[in-house]
mmCIF file as gemmi writes it, N, C-alpha and C atoms, coordinates in Angstrom:
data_model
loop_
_atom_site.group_PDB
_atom_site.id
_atom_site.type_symbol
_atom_site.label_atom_id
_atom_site.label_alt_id
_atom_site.label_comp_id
_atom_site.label_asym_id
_atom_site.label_entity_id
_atom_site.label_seq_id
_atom_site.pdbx_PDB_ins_code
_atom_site.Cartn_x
_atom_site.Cartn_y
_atom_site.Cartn_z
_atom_site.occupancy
_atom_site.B_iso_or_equiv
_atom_site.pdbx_formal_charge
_atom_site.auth_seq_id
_atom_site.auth_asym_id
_atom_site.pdbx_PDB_model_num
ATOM 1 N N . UNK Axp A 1 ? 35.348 95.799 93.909 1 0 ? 1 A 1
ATOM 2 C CA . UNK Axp A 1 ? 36.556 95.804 93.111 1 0 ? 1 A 1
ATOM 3 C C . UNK Axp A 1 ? 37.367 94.573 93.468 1 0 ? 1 A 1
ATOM 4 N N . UNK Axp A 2 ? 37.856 93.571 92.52 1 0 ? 2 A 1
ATOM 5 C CA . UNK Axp A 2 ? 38.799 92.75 92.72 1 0 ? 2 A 1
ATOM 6 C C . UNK Axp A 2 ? 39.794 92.834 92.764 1 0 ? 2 A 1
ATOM 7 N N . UNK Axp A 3 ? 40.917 91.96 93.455 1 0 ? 3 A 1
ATOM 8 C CA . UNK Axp A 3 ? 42.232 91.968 93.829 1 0 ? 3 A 1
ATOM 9 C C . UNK Axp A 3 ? 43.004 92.29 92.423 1 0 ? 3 A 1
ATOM 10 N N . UNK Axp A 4 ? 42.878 91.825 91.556 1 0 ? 4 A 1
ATOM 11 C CA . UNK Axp A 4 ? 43.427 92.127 89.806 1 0 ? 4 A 1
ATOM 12 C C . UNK Axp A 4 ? 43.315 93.431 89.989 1 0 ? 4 A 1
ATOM 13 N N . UNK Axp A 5 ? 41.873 93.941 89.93 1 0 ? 5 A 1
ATOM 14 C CA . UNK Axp A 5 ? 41.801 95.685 89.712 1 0 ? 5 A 1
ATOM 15 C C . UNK Axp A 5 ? 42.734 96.859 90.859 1 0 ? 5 A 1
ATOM 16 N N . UNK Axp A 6 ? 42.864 95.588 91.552 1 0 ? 6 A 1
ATOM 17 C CA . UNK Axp A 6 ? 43.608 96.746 92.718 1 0 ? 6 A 1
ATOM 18 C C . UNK Axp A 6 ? 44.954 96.326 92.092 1 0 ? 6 A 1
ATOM 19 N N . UNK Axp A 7 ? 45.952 95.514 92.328 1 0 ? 7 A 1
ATOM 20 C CA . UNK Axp A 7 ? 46.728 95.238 91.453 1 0 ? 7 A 1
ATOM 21 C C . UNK Axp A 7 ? 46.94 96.269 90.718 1 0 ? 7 A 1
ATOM 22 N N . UNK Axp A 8 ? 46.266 96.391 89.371 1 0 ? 8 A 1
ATOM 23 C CA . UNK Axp A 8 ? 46.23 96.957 88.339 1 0 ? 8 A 1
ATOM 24 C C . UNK Axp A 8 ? 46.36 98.122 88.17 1 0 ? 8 A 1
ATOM 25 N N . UNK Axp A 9 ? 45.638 99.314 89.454 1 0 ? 9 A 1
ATOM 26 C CA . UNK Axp A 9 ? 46.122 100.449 89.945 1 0 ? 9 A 1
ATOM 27 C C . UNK Axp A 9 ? 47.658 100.733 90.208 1 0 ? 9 A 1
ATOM 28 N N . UNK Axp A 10 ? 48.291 99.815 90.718 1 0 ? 10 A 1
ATOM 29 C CA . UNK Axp A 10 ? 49.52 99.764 91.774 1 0 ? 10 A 1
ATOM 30 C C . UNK Axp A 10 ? 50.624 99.555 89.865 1 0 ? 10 A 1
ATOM 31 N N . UNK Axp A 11 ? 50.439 98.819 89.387 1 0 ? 11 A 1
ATOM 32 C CA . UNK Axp A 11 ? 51.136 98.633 88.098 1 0 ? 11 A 1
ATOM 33 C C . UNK Axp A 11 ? 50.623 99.54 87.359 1 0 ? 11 A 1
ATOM 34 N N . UNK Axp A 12 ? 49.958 100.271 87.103 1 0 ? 12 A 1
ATOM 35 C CA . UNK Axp A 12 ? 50.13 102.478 86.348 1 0 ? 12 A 1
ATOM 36 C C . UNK Axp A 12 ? 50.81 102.746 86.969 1 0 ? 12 A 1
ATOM 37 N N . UNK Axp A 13 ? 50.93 102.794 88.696 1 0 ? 13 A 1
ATOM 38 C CA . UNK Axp A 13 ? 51.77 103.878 89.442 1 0 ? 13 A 1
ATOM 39 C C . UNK Axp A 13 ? 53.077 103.346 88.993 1 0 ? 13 A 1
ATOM 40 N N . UNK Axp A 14 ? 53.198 102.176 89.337 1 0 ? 14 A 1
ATOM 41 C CA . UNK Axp A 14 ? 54.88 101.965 89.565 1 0 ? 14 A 1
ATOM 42 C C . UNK Axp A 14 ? 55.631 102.153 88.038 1 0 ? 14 A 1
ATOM 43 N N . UNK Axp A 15 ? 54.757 101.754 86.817 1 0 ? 15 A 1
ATOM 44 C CA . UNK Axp A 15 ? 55.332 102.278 85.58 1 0 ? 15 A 1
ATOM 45 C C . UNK Axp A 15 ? 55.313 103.688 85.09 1 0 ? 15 A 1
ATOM 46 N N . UNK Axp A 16 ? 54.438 104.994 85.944 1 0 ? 16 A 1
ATOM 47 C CA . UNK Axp A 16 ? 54.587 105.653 85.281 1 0 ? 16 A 1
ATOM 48 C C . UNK Axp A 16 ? 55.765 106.733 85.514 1 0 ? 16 A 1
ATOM 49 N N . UNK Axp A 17 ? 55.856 107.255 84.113 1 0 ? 17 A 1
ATOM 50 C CA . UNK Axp A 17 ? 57.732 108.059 83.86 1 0 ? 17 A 1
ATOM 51 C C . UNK Axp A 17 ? 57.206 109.705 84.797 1 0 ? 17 A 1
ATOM 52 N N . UNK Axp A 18 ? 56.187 110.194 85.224 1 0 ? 18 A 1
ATOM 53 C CA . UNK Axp A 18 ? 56.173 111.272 85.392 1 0 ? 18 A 1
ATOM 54 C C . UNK Axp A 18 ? 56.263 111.571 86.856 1 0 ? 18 A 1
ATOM 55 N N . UNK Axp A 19 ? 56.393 110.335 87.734 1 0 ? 19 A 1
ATOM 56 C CA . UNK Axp A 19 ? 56.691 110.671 89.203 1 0 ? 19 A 1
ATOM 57 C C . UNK Axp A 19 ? 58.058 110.378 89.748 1 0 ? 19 A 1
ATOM 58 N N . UNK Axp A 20 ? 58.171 110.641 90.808 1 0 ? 20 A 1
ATOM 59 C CA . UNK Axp A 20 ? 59.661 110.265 91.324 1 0 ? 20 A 1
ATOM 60 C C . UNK Axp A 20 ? 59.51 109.089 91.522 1 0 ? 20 A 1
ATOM 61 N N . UNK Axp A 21 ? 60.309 108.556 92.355 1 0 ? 21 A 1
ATOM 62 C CA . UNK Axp A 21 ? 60 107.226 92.974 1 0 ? 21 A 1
ATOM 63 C C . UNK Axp A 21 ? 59.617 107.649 94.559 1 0 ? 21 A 1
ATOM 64 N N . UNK Axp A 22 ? 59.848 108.495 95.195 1 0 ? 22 A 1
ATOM 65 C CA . UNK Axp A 22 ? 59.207 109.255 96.52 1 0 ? 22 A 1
ATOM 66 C C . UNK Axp A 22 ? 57.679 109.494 96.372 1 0 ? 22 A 1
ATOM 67 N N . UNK Axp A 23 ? 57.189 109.952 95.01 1 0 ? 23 A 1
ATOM 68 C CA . UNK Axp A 23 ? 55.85 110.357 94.726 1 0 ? 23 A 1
ATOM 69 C C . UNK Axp A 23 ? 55.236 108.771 94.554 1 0 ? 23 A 1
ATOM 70 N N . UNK Axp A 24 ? 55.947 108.121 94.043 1 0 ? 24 A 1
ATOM 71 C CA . UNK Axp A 24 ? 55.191 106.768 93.616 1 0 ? 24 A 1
ATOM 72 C C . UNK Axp A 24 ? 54.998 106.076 95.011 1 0 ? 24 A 1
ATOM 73 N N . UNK Axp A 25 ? 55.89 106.307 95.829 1 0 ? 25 A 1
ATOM 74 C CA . UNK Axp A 25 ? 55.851 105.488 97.196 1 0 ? 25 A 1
ATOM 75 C C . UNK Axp A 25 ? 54.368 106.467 98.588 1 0 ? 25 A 1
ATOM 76 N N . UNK Axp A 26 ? 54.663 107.272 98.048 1 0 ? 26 A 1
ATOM 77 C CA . UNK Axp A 26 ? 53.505 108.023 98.566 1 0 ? 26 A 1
ATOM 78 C C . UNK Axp A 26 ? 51.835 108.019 98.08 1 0 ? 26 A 1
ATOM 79 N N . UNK Axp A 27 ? 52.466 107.919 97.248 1 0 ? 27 A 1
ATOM 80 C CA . UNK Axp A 27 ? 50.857 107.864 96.089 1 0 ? 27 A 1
ATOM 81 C C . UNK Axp A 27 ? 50.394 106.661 96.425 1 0 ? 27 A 1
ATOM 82 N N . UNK Axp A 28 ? 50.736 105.27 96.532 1 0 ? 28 A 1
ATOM 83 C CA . UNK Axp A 28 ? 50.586 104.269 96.713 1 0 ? 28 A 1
ATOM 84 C C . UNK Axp A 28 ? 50.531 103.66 97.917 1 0 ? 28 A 1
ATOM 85 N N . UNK Axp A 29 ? 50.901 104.355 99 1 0 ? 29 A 1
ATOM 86 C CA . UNK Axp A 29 ? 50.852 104.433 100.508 1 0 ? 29 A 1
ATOM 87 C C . UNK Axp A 29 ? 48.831 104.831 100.763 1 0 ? 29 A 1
ATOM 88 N N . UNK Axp A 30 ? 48.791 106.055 100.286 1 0 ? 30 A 1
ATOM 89 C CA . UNK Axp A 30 ? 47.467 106.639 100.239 1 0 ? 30 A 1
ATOM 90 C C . UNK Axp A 30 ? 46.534 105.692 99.599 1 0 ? 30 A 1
ATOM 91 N N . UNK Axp A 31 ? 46.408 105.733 98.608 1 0 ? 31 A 1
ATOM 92 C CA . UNK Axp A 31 ? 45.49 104.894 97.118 1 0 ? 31 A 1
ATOM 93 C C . UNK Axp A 31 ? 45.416 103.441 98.011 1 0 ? 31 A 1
ATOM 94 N N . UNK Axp A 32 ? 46.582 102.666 98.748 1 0 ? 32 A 1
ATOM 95 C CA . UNK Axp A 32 ? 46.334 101.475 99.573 1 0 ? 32 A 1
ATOM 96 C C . UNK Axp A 32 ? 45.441 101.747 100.478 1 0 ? 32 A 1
ATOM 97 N N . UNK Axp A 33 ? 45.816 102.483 101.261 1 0 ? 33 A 1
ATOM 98 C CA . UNK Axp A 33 ? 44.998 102.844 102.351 1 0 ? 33 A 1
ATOM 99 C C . UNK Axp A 33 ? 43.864 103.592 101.744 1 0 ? 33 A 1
ATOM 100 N N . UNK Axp A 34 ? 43.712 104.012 101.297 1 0 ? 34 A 1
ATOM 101 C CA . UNK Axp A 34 ? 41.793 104.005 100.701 1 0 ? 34 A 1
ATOM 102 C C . UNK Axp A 34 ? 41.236 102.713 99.965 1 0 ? 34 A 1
ATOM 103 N N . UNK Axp A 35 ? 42.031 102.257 99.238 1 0 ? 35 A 1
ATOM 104 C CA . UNK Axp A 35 ? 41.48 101.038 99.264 1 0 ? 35 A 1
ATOM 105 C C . UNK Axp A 35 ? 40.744 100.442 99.672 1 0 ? 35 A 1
ATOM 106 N N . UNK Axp A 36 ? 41.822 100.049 100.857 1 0 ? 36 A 1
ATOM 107 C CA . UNK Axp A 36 ? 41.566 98.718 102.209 1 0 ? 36 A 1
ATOM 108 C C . UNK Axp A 36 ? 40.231 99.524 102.806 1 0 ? 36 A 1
ATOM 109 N N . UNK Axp A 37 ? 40.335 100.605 103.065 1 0 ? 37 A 1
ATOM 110 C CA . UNK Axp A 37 ? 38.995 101.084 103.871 1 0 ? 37 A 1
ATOM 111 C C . UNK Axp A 37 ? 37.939 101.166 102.88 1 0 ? 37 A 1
ATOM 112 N N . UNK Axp A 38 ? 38.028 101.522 101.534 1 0 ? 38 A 1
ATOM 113 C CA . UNK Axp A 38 ? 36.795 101.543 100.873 1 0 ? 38 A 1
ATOM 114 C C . UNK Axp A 38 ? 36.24 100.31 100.748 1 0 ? 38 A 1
ATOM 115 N N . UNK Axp A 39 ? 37.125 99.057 100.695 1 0 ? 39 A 1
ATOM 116 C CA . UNK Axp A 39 ? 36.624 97.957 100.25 1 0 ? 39 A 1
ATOM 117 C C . UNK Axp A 39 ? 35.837 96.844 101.136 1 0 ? 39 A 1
ATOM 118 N N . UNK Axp A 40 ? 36.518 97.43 103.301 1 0 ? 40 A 1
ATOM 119 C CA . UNK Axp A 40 ? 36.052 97.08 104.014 1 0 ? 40 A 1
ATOM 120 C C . UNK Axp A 40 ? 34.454 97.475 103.93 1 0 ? 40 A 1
ATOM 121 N N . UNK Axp A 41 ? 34.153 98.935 103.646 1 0 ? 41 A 1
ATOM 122 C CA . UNK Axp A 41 ? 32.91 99.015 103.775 1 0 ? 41 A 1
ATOM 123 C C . UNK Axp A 41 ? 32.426 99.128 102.171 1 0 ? 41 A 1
ATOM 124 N N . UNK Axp A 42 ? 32.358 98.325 101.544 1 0 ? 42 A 1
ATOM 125 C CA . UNK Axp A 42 ? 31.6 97.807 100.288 1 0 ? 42 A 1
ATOM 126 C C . UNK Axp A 42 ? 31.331 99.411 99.647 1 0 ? 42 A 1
ATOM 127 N N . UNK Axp A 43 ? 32.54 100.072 99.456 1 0 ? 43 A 1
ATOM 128 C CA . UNK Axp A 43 ? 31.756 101.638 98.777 1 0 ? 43 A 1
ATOM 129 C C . UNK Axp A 43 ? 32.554 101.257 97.379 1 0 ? 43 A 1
ATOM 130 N N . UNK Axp A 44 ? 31.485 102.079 96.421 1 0 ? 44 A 1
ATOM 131 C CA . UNK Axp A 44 ? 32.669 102.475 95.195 1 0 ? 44 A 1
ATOM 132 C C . UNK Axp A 44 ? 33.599 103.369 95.385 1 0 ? 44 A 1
ATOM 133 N N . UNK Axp A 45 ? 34.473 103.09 94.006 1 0 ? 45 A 1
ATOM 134 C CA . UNK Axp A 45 ? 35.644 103.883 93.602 1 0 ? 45 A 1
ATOM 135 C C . UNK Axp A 45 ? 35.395 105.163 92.621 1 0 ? 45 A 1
ATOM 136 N N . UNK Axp A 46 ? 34.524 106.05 93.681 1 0 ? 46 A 1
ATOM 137 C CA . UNK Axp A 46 ? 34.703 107.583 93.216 1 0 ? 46 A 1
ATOM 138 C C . UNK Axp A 46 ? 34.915 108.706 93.452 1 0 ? 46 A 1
ATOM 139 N N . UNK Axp A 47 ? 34.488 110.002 92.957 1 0 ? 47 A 1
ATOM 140 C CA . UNK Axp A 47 ? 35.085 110.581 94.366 1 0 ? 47 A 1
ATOM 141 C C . UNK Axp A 47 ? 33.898 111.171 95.256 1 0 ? 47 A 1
ATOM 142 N N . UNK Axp A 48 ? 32.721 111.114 95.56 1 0 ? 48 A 1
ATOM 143 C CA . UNK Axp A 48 ? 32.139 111.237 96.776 1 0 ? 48 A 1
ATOM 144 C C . UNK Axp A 48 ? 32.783 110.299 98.349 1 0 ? 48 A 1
ATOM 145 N N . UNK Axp A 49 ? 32.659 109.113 98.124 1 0 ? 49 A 1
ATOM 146 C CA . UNK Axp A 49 ? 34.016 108.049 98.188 1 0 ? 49 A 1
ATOM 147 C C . UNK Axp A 49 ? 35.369 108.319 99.101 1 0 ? 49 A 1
ATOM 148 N N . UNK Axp A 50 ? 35.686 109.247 98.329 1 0 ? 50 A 1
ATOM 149 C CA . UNK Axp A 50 ? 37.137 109.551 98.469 1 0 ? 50 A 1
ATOM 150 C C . UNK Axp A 50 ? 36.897 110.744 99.436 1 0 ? 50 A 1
ATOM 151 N N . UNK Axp A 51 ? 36.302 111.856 99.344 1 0 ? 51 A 1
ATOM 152 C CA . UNK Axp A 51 ? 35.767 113.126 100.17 1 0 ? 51 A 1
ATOM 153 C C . UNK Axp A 51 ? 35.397 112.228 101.37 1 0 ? 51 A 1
ATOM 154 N N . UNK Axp A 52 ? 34.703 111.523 101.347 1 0 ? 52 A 1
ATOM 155 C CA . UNK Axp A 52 ? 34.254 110.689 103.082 1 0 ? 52 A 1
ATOM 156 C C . UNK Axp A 52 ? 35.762 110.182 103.297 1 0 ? 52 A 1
ATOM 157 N N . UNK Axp A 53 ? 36.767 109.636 102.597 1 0 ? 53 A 1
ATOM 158 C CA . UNK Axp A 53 ? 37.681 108.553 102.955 1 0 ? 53 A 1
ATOM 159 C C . UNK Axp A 53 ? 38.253 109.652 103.786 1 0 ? 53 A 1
ATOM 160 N N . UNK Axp A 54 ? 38.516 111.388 102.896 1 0 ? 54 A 1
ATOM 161 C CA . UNK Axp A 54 ? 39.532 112.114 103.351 1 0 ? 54 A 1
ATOM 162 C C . UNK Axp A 54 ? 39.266 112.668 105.331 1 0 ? 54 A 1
ATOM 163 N N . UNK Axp A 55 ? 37.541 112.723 105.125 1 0 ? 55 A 1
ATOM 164 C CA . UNK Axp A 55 ? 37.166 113.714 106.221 1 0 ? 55 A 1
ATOM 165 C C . UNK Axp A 55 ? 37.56 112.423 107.449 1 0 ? 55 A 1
ATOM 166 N N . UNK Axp A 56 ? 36.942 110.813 107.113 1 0 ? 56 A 1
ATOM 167 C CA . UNK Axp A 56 ? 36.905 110.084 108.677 1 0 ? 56 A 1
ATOM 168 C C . UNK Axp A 56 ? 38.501 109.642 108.339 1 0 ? 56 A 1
ATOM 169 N N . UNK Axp A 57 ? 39.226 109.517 107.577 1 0 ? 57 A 1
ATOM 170 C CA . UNK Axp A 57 ? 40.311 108.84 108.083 1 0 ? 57 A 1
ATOM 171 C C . UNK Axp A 57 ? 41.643 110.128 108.193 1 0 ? 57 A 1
ATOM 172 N N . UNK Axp A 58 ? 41.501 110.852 107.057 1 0 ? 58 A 1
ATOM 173 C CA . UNK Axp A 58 ? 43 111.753 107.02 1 0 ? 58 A 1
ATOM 174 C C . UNK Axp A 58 ? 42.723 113.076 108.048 1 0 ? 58 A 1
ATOM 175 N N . UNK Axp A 59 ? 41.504 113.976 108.065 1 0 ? 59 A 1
ATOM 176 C CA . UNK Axp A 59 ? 42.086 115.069 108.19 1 0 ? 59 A 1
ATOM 177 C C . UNK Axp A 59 ? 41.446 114.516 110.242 1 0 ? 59 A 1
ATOM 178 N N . UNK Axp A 60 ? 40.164 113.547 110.388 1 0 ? 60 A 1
ATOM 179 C CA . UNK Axp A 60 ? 40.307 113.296 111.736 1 0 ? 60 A 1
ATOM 180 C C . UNK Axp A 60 ? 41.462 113.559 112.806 1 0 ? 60 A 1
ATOM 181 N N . UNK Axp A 61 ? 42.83 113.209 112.61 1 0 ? 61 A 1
ATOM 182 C CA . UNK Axp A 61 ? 44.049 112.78 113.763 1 0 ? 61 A 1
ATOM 183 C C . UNK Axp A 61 ? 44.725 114.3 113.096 1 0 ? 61 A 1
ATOM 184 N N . UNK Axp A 62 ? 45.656 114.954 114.208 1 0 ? 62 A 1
ATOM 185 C CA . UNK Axp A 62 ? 46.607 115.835 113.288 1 0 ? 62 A 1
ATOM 186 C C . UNK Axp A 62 ? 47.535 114.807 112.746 1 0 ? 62 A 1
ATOM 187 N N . UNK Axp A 63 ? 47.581 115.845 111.654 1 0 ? 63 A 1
ATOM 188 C CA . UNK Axp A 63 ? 49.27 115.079 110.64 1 0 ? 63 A 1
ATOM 189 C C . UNK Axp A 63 ? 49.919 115.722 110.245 1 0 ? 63 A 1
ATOM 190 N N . UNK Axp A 64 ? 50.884 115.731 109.952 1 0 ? 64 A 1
ATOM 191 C CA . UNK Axp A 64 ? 51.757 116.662 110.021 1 0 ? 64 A 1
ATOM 192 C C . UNK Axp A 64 ? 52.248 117.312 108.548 1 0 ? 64 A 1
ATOM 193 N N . UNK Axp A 65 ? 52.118 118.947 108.543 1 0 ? 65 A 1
ATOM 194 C CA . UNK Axp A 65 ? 51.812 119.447 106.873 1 0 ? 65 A 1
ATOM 195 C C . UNK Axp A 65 ? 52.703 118.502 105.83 1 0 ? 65 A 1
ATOM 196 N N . UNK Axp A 66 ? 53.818 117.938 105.913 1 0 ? 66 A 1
ATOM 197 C CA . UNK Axp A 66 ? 54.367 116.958 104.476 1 0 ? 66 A 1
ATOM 198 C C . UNK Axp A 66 ? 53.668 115.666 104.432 1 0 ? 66 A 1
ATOM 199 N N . UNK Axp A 67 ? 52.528 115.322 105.835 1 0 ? 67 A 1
ATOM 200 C CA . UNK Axp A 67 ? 51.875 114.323 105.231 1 0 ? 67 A 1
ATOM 201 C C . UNK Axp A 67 ? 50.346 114.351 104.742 1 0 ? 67 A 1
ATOM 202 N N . UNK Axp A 68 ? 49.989 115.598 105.134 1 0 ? 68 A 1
ATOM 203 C CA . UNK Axp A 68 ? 49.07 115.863 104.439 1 0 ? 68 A 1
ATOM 204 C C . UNK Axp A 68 ? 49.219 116.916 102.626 1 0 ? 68 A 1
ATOM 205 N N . UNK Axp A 69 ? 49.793 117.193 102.793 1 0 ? 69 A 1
ATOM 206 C CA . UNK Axp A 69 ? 50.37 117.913 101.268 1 0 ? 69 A 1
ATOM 207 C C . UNK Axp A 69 ? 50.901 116.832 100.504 1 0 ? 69 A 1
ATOM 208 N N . UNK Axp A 70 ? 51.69 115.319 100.638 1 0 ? 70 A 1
ATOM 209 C CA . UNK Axp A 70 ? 52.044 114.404 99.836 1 0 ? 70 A 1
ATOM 210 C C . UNK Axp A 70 ? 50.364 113.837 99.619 1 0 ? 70 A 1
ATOM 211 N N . UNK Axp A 71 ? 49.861 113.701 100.788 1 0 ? 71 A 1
ATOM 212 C CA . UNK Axp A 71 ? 48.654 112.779 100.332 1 0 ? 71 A 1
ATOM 213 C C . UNK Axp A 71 ? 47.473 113.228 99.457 1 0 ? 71 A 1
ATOM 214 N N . UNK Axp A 72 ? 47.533 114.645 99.7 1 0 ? 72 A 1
ATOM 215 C CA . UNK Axp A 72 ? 46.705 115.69 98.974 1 0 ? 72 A 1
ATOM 216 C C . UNK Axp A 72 ? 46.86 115.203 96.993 1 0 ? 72 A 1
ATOM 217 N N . UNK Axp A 73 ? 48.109 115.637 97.565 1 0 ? 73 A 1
ATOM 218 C CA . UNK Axp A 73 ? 48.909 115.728 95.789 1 0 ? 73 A 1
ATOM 219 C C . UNK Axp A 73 ? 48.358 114.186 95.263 1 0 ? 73 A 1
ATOM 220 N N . UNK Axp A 74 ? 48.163 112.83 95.839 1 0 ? 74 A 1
ATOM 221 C CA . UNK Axp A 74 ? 47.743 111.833 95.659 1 0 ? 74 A 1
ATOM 222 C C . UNK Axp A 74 ? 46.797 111.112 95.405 1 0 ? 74 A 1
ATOM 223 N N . UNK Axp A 75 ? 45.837 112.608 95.914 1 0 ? 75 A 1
ATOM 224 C CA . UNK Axp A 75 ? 44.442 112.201 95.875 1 0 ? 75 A 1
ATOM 225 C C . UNK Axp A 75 ? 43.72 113.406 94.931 1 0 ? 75 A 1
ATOM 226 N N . UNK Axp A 76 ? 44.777 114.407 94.252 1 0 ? 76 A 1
ATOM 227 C CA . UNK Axp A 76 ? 44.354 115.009 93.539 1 0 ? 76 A 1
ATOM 228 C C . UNK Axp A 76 ? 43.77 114.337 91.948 1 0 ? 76 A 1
């Protein structure tokens, strides 16, 4: 995926009317950070993908339930 296409993700979030601006800052916190790790290791953007991103990076460390319930909602 190229820098445009990532981009391009980040400009839906920030225009769209149906989140807060708390949800947009969260949503986009997450979606970065899968990114950067999907793109380090050359995976696509789907969701088998995303199920590996959740198990080695999110649910690995505790976090604490509003940061796993914002990120959830993000990756729904």
């Amino acid at each position: 995926m190229s820098t445009s296409r990532y981009a391009d993700w980040r400009a839906d979030l920030d225009a769209s009317r149906d989140l807060s601006d708390l949800d947009k800052q969260s949503y986009g916190f997450v979606l970065g950070w899968f990114e950067s790790w999907r793109l380090r290791k050359g995976l696509r953007a789907e969701r088998p993908t995303a199920v590996v991103f959740w198990k080695e990076q999110v649910m690995v460390k505790p976090r604490k339930d509003w940061q796993r319930e914002r990120w959830a909602e993000a990756g729904a």
